[in-house]
VOGU-3710 file (C-alpha; in Angstrom, 3 decimals, decimal comma):
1> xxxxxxxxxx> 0,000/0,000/0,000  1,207/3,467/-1,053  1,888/6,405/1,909  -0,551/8,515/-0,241  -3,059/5,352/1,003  -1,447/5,244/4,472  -2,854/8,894/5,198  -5,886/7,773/4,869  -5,884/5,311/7,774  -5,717/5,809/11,724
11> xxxxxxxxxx> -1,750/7,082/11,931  0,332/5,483/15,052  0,811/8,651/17,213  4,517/8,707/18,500  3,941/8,916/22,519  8,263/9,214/22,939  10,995/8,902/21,219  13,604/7,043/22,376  17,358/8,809/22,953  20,487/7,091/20,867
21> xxxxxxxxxx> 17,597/5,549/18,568  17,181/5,850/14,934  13,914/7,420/15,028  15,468/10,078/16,969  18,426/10,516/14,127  16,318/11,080/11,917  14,043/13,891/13,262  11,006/11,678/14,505  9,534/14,039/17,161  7,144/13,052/20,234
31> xxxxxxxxxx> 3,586/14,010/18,672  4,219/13,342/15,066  2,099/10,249/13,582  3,500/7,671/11,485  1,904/7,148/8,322  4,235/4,340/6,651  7,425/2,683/7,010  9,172/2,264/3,668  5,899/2,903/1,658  4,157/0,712/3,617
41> xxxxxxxxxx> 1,170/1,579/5,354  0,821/0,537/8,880  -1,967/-0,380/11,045  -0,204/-1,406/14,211  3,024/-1,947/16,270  3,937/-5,613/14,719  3,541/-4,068/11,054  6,237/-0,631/12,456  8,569/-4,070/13,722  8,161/-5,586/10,464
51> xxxxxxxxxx> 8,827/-3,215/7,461  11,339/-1,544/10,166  13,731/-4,221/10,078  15,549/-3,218/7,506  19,157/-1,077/7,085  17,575/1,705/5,822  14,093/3,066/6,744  12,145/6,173/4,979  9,412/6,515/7,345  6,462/9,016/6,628
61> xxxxxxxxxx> 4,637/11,163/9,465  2,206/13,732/10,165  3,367/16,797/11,872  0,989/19,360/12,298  -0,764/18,665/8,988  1,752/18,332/6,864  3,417/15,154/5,082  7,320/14,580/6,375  9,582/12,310/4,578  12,072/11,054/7,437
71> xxxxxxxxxx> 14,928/8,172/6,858  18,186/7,308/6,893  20,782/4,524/7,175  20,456/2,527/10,749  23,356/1,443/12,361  23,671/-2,380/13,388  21,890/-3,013/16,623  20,361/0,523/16,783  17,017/0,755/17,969  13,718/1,929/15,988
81> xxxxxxxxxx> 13,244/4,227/19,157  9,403/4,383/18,487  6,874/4,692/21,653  3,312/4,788/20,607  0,103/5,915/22,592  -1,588/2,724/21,497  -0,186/-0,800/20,101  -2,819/-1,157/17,455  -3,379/2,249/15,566  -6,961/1,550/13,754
91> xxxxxxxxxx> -8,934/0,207/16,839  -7,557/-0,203/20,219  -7,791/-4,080/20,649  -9,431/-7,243/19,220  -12,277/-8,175/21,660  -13,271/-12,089/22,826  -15,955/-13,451/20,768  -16,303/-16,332/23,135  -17,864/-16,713/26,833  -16,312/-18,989/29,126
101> xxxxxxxxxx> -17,839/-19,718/32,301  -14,104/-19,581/33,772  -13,468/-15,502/32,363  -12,093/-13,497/34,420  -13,638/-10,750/33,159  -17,143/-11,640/33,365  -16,046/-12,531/37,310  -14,969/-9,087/37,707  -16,533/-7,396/40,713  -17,963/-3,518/39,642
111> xxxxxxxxxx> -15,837/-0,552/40,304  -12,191/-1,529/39,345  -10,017/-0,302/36,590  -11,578/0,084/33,675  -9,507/-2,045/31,255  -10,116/-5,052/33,345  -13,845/-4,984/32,237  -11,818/-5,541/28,621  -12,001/-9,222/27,080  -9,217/-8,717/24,774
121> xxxxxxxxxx> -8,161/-11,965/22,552  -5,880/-10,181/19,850  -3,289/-12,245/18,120  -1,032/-8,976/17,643  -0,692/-8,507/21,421  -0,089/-12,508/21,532  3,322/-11,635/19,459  3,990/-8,407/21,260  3,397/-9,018/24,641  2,710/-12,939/25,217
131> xxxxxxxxxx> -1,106/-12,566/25,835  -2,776/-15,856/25,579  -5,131/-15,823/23,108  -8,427/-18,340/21,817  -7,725/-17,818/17,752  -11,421/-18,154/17,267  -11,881/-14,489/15,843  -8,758/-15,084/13,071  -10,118/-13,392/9,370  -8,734/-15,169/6,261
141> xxxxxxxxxx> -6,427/-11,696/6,580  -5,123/-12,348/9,533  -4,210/-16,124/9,100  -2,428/-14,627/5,651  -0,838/-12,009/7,471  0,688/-14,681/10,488  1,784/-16,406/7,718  3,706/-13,576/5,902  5,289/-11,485/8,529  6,476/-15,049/10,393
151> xxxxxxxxxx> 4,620/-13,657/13,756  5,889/-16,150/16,035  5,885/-17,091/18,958  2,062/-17,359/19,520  -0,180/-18,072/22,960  -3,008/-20,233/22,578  -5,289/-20,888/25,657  -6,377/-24,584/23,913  -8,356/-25,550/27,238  -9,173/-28,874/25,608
161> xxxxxxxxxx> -8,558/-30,427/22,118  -11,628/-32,357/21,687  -13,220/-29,897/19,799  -16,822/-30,944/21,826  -15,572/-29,974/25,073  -13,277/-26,925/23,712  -16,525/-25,548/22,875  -18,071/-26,373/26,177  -14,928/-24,175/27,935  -15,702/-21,290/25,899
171> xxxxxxxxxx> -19,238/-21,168/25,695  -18,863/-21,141/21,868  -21,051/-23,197/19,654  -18,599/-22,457/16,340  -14,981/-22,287/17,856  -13,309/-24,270/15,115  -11,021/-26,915/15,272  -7,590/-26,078/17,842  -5,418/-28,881/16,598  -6,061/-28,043/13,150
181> xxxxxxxxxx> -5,915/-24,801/13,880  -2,212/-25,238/15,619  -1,163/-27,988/12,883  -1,426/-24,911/10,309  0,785/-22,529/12,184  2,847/-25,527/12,659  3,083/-25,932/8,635  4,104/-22,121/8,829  6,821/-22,493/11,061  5,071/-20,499/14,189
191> xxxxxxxxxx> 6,034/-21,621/17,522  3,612/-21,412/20,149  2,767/-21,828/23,994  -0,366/-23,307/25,011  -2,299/-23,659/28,197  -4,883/-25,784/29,728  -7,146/-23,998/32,459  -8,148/-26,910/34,249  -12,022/-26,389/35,521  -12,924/-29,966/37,588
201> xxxxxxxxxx> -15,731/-31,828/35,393  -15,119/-29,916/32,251  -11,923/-30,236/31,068  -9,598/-32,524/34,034  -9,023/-35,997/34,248  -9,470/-37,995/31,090  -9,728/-35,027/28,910  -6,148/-33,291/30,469  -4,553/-36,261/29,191  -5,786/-36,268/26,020
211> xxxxxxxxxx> -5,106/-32,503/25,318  -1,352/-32,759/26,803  -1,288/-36,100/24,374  -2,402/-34,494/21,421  -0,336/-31,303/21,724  2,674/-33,779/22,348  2,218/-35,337/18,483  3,004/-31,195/17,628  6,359/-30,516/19,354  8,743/-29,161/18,763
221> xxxxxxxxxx> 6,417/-26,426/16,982  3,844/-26,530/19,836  7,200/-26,041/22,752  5,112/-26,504/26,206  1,753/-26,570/27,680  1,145/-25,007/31,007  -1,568/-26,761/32,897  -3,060/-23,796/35,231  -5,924/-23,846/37,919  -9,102/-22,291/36,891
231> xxxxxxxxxx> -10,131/-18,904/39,534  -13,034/-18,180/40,500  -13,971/-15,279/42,303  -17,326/-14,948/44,594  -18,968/-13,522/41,492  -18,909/-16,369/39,418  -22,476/-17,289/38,290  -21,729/-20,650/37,098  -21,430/-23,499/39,302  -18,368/-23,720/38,902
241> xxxxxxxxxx> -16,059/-24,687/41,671  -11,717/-24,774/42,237  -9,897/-27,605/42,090  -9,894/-29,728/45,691  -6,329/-30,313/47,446  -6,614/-34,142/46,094  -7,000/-32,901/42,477  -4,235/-30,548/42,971  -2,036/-33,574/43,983  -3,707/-35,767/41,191
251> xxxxxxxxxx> -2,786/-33,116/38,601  0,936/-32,815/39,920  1,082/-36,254/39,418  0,255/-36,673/36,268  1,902/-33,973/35,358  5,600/-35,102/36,577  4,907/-38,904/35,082  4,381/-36,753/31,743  7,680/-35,051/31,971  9,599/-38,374/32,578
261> xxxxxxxxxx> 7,938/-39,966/29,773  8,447/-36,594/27,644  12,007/-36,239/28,349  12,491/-39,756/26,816  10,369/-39,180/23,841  10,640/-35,407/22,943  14,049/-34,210/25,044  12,479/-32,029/27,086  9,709/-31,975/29,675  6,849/-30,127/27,770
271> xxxxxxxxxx> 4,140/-29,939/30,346  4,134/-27,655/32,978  2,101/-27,400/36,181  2,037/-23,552/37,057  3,262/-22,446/40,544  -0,331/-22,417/42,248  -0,767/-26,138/42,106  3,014/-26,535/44,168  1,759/-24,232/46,870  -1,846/-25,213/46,930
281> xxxxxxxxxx> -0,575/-28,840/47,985  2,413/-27,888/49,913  4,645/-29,269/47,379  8,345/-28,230/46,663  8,434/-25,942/43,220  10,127/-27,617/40,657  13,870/-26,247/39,716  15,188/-23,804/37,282  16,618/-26,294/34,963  12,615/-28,426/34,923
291> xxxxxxxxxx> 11,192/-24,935/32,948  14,676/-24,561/31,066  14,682/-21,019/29,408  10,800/-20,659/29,082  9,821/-17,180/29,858  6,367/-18,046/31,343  6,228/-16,310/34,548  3,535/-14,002/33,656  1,519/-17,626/33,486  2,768/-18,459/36,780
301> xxxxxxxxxx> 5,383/-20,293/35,999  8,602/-20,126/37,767  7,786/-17,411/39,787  8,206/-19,211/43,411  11,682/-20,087/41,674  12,858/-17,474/40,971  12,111/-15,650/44,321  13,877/-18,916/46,067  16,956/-18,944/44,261  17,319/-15,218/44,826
311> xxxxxxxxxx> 16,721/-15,584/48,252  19,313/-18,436/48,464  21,850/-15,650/47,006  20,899/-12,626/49,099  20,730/-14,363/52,736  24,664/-15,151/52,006  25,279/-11,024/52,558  23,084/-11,175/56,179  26,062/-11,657/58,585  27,457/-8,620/57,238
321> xxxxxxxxxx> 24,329/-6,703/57,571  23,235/-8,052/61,072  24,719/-4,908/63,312  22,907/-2,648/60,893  19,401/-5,009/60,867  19,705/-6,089/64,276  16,132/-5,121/66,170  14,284/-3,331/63,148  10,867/-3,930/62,359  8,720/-4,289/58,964
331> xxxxxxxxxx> 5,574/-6,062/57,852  5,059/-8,033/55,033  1,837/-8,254/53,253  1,268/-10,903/50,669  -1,671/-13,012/49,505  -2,809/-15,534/50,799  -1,486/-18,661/48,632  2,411/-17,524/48,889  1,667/-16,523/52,645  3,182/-19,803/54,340
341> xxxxxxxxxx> 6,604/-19,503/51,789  6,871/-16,342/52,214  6,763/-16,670/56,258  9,468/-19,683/56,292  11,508/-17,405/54,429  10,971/-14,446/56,663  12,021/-16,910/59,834  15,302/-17,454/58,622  15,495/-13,687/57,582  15,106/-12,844/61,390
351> xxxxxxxxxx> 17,290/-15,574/62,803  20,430/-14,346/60,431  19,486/-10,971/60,921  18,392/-10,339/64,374  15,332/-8,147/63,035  11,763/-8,502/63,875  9,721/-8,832/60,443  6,473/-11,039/60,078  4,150/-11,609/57,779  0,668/-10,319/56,977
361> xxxxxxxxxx> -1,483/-12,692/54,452  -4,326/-10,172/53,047  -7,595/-11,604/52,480  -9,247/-10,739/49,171  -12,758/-9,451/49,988  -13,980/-8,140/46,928  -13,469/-10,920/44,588  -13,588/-13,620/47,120  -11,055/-15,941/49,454  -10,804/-18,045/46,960
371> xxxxxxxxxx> -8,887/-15,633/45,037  -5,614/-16,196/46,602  -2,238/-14,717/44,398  -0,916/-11,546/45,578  -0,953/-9,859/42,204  -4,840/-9,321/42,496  -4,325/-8,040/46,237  -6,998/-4,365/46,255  -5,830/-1,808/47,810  -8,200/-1,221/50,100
381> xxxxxxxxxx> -8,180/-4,966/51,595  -4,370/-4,278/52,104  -5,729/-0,872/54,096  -8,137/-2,622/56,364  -6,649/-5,896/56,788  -3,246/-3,985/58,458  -4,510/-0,856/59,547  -5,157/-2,542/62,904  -1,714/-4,280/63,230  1,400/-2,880/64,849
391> xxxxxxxxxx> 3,039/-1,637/61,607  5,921/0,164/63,486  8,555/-0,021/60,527  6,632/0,218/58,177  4,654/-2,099/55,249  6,131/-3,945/51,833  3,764/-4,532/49,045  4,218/-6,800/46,421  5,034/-4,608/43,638  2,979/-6,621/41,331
401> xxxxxxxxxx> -0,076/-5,120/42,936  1,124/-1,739/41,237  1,874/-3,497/37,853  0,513/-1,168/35,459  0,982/2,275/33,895  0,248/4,706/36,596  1,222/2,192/39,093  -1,665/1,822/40,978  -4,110/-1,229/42,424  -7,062/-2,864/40,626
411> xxxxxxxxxx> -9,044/-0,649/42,617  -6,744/2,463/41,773  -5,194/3,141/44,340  -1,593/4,322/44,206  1,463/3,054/46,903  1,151/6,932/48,256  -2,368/6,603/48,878  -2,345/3,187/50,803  0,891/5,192/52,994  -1,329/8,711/53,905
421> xxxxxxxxxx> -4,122/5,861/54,880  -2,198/3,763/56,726  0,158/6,995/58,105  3,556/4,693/57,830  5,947/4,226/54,935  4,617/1,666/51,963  7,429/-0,051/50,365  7,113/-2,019/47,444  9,202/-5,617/46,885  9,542/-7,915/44,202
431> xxxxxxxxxx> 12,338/-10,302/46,415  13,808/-10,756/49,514  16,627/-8,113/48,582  13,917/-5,761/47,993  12,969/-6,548/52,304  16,340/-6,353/52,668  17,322/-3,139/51,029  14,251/-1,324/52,892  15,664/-2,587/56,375  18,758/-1,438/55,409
441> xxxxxxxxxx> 17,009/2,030/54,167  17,959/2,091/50,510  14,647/0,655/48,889  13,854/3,076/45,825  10,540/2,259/45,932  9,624/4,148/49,238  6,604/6,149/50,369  6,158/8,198/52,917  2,818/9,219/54,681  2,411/13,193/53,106
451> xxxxxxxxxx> 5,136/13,126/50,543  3,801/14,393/47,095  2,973/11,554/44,656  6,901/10,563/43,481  7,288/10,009/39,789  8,366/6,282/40,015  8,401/3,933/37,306  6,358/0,947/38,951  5,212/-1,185/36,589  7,402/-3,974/35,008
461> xxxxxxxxxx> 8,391/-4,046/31,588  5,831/-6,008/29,622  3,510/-6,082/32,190  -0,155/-5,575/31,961  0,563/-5,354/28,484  -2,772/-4,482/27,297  -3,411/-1,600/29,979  -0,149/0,645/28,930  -2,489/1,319/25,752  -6,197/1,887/26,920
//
């Protein structure tokens, strides 16, 4: 498509522009809209990634009604440099056709942020941002356009591969065929990560094995398939329930005599039980090398690792620190699932230490106790659960509560409005060395009861993907 055809389509507006970039050499300004990238006309962030990979880029904006011709030679390894307000540039995301009983979304209780009221299930922000994603709203255009710009890896939320039940788990009469579906990306060369929400009497037992089984035949194309517990929050209308403590172990198990067989037949363990099913049944987390270089944490997988293995690294500098430590105080809130790791932990912190830290699980009221993982902690059950507790020292927050844009809750609140409630200084932690760093008075992420609202980059890179553009 011509630029003169580009202007007539929804422009990417440049939010930033990033310094050392190529953008930047060549006179991109924040504000200006991009038209096309070497006469191509682009309707989102992958197609910018695309017809910007080459060595030398002409790229076409808008700036203040008139047409700019911009380009240059890039040097090896430089950067694009391009922020935009929005990923996608003609609408602002692909919506769900589907229903499942299991949605978040349609658990949500009223009154939180807005974008979590969103069912988004867009393939783009699948590539981008590793969003899982149903591929039951794919247009002949888009299965071309997968095809030609090689958009790969891909997250598919299967659920089940009997195409019967699949429909059953989204509530969607025409949901077409997964494994053929998967066998055509395969064809293509995509790679992709699946998952299995596991909902007891819809999709477990003899139907888990047959999904893992028939996503096996697929590998290496189809690389892993997390198996993850469904969630269901006190809103849920229906009749659905959690997995029991038995299942949980049942799963495990039939998860790990996967692996072994998997390792023998494929070289590598392929199915994955996500960290909720180790702590639900008191179970040791599997180790780094079981999830090998798979970046699935967002899914919930490897999480509990990785915070271990740190810890095993930072309580080697304690001795050191124990004069300095000795006798302080500090609360930890967390949810309630990682509660019990996070309190053996915290024991052995205080015994090396000297200091006098414990551990505050925080019940989740509005959606339910059954909703357990820290990262959908509200703010205000954080506020009434410790505002009644000696918090002499201070609190630490899971920073994952604050994982989005303007780093604030689910129920917007920021970390400097939970401290002027609570009138004592909010820290926010992703590890031990995070606890460790505020007892010792250097934690970055601080705030203080009064202080003006500190312009601190929260939120995680690649987090809450979706939100950073709504």
């Amino acid at each position: 498509m011509s630029a003169a055809a580009a202007s007539q389509r929804t422009p990417g507006y440049v939010a930033a522009v990033e310094p050392g970039s190529f953008a930047l050499q060549a006179g991109v300004r924040s504000g200006d809209a991009l038209l096309a990238v070497n006469g191509h006309a682009v309707q989102d962030v992958v197609d910018v990634l695309f017809y910007g990979a080459s060595p030398r880029l002409n790229l076409t904006v808008l700036r203040a009604g008139h047409e700019l011709k911009l380009g240059g030679r890039r040097a090896e390894g430089q950067p694009l440099g391009l922020q935009f307000t929005q990923t996608t540039f003609d609408i602002d995301i692909r919506r769900c056709n589907n229903l499942c009983p299991f949605c978040f979304v349609l658990q949500a209780p009223n009154r939180l942020r807005r974008a979590l009221y969103i069912k988004d299930d867009d393939y783009r922000y699948s590539f981008l941002h590793g969003h899982f994603v149903t591929l039951t709203n794919l247009s002949p255009q888009d299965w071309v356009r997968i095809r030609r710009q090689r958009l790969s890896p891909l997250y598919v939320s299967v659920h089940a591969t009997d195409t019967r039940v699949r429909r059953a788990c989204l509530r969607n009469e025409t949901a077409p065929d997964v494994m053929a579906q998967l066998r055509q990306l395969a064809r293509w060369g995509i790679r992709m990560h699946t998952q299995l929400v596991i909902t007891p009497g819809l999709n477990d037992g003899a139907q888990l094995e047959r999904s893992v089984r028939d996503l096996a035949t697929l590998h290496p194309a189809v690389q892993s398939v997390s198996v993850v517990p469904v969630g269901l929050t006190r809103q849920h209308k229906y009749k659905l329930r959690p997995n029991t403590l038995a299942e949980s172990q049942n799963v495990l198990r039939a998860v790990h005599g996967w692996q072994r067989a998997f390792r023998k037949t494929l070289g590598a363990p392929f199915v994955h039980a996500t960290d909720e099913w180790y702590l639900v049944a008191s179970r040791r987390v599997p180790a780094q090398s079981a999830i090998a270089d798979l970046d699935l944490y967002e899914n919930g997988l490897g999480q509990v690792r990785r915070f271990l293995n740190a810890w095993r690294r930072e309580q080697r500098e304690l001795p050191a620190l124990r004069s300095q430590l000795a006798g302080q105080r500090l609360t930890l809130a967390t949810g309630t699932l990682f509660a019990p790791t996070l309190q053996t932990i915290t024991d052995k912190l205080n015994a090396a230490a000297g200091t006098q830290v414990c551990v505050a699980p925080i019940i989740n009221t509005r959606m339910g106790a059954t909703i357990t993982v820290s990262g959908l902690l509200l703010g205000a059950d954080a506020i009434d659960q410790l505002r009644p507790q000696d918090l002499r020292g201070g609190v630490v927050l899971p920073r994952v509560m604050f994982d989005h844009p303007r780093g604030i809750t689910l129920d917007d609140l920021s970390p400097q409005d939970i401290a002027n409630q609570l009138g004592v200084p909010v820290h926010l932690a992703d590890l031990m060395g995070d606890v460790i760093d505020t007892l010792a008075g250097c934690n970055p992420l601080t705030f203080r009861p009064g202080d003006p609202a500190p312009l601190l980059d929260i939120a995680h890179p690649g987090g809450w993907g979706v939100e950073k553009y709504l």
